[in-house]
C-alpha positions, -999 to 999 in steps of 0.1 A, spaced: 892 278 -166 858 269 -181 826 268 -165 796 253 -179 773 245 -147 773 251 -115 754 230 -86 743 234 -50 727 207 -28 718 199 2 723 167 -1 758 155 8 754 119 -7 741 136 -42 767 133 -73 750 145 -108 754 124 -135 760 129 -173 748 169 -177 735 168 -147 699 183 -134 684 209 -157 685 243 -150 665 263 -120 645 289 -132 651 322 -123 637 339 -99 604 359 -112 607 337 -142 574 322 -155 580 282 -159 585 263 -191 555 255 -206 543 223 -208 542 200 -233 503 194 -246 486 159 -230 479 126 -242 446 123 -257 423 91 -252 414 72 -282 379 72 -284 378 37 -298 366 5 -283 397 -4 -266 403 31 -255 445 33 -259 466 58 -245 505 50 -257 531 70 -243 566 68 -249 590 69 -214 612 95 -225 584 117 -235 574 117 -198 558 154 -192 581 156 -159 608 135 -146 609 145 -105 641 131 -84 647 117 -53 674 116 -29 701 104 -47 680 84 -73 665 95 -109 652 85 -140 679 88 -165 677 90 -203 693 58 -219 693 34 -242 689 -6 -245 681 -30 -277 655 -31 -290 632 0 -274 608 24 -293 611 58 -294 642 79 -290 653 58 -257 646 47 -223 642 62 -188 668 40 -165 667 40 -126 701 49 -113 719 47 -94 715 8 -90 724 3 -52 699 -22 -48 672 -2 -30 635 -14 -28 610 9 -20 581 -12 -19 563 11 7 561 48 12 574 50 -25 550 81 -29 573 106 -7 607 83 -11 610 75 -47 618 93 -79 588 97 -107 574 104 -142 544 120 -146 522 119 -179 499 145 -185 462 121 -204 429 141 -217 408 109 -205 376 104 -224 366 71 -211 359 66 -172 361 38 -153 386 9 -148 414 11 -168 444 -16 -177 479 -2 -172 509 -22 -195 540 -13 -190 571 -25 -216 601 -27 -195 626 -46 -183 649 -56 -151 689 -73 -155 680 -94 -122 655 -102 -97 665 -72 -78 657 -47 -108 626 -52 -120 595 -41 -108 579 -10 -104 551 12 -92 520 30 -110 496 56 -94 475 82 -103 472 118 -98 501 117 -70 486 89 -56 494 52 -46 471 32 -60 468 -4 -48 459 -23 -77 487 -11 -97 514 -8 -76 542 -34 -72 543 -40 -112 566 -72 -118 570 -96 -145 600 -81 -164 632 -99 -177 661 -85 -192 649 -79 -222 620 -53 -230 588 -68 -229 554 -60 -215 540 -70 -184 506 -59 -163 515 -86 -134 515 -74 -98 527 -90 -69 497 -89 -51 484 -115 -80 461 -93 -103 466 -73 -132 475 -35 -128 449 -15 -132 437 23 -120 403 37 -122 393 67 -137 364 86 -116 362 115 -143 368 129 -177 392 157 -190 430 159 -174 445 137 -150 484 123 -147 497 85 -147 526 85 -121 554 59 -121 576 59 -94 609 33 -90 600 2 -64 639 -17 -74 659 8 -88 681 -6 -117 644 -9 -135 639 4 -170 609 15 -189 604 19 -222 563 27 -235 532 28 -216 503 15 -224 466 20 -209 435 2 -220 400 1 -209 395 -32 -229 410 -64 -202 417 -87 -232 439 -61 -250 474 -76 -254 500 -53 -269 520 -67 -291 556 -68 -303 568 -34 -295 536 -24 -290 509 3 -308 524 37 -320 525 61 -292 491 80 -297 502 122 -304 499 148 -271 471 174 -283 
């Protein structure tokens, strides 16, 4: 008999997938540290690029989770992938129901800022998403849509505008996206304070954590 991991949950609908979960830490065990935030560009159109699987947590929910994979034609070492795809929409309450990534920015600009997300969706039941701030829904950038089966990038929302978030302060604060359709896939994140910036292609390198 081999053993290589063993899991308890409460949840009796829950089945790991792949490796499963990562380990628990030990009891009287200081955490993991943390990987080092995204730093604002100081230039005019303010970038912060973040690749999806360099997400500085990935937090579960219920039986859902962000799951490293891969698609054609994505940046970076891969792409986070809501599963499993049972057709769930979580258009409300997504803050305390749905699964999320968390990216740790050193902001250096305040104000409104322009949230671009390069993504994609297999059908009309796949592809939109959520984005928040500091563990927060935030109006104007939730219900992202605009995505097609291929990777591209979209700032649409449902609710007619572009996505945006506003910034009330400098120094460290997290962008949060949690799944609205699961089946959705994200690829790089882009925030701007300049409205006429358009990434391009696969979009600008992903700016280096401090």
């Amino acid at each position: 008999l081999f053993r290589s991991k063993v899991l308890v949950t409460t949840n009796l609908a829950y089945i790991p997938n792949g490796e499963g979960p990562t380990e628990s830490p030990l009891v009287g065990e200081p955490p993991p540290p943390s990987a080092p935030a995204y730093r604002q560009a100081t230039g005019g159109d303010g970038l912060v690029v973040m690749e999806a699987e360099n997400a500085h947590r990935n937090i579960p929910n219920g039986i859902h989770s962000w799951l490293l994979s891969a698609q054609a034609g994505q940046t970076g070492t891969g792409v986070f992938h809501v599963l499993p795809n049972t057709g769930i929409n979580q258009n409300t309450d997504y803050v305390t129901f749905s699964p999320h990534l968390d990216f740790d920015i050193e902001f250096v600009h305040t104000g409104v800022h322009y949230v671009w997300i390069r993504g994609s969706g297999a059908g009309g039941g796949d592809d939109s998403l959520h984005a928040g701030l500091d563990g927060q829904a935030v109006v104007s950038a939730d219900r992202m849509k605009g995505f097609g089966p291929s990777l591209d990038w979209s700032q649409a929302t449902m609710d007619g505008s572009v996505a945006t978030i506003i910034v009330t302060s400098t120094g460290l604060h997290t962008l949060n996206l949690w799944m609205r359709e699961d089946g959705f896939v994200v690829d790089k994140v882009v925030l701007t304070i300049n409205p006429t910036y358009i990434p391009i292609g696969t979009g600008p390198e992903e700016i280096p954590q401090n």
